[in-house]
C-alpha positions, 0 to 999 in steps of 0.5 A: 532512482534509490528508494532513498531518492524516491522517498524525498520526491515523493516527500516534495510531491506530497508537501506540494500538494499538502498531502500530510501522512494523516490525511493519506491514512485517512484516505486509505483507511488505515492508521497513520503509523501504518501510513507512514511505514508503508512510504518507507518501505521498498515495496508496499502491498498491491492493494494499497498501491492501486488505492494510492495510484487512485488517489493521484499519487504518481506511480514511479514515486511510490514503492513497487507493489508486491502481491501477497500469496493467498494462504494455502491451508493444506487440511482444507484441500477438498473439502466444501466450504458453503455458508448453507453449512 
């Protein structure tokens, strides 16, 4: 299915069970533009993928999800990192 094909259905889906763009922000907790690109895109972040496959939204109608690397600081190699510092 084309990403294209993909937003449509999930578009259907959505207006099915009506589902608008503000209320899935809401339900993610985060605001509707963000909500709204998301949909759009060709992959989404993994966290938010889990968050919509919990809501109920069917896996094959959302973008793939995509794992975003942990920051590697290269100056803080080795050292201790505590809160009782």
């Amino acid at each position: 299915m084309s990403n294209e094909e993909r937003k449509a259905a999930l578009t259907l889906w959505m207006e099915e069970r009506h589902i608008s763009i503000q209320a899935l922000a809401e339900a993610l907790g985060v605001s509707r533009p963000f909500a709204s690109v998301m949909l759009n895109r060709e992959t989404i972040p993994a966290k938010r993928h889990k968050q919509m496959l919990r809501l109920g939204f069917p896996a094959e109608l959302l973008p793939p999800p995509y794992h975003k690397p942990e920051p590697f600081f290269p100056g803080l190699m080795g050292q201790e990192t505590t809160a009782s510092r």
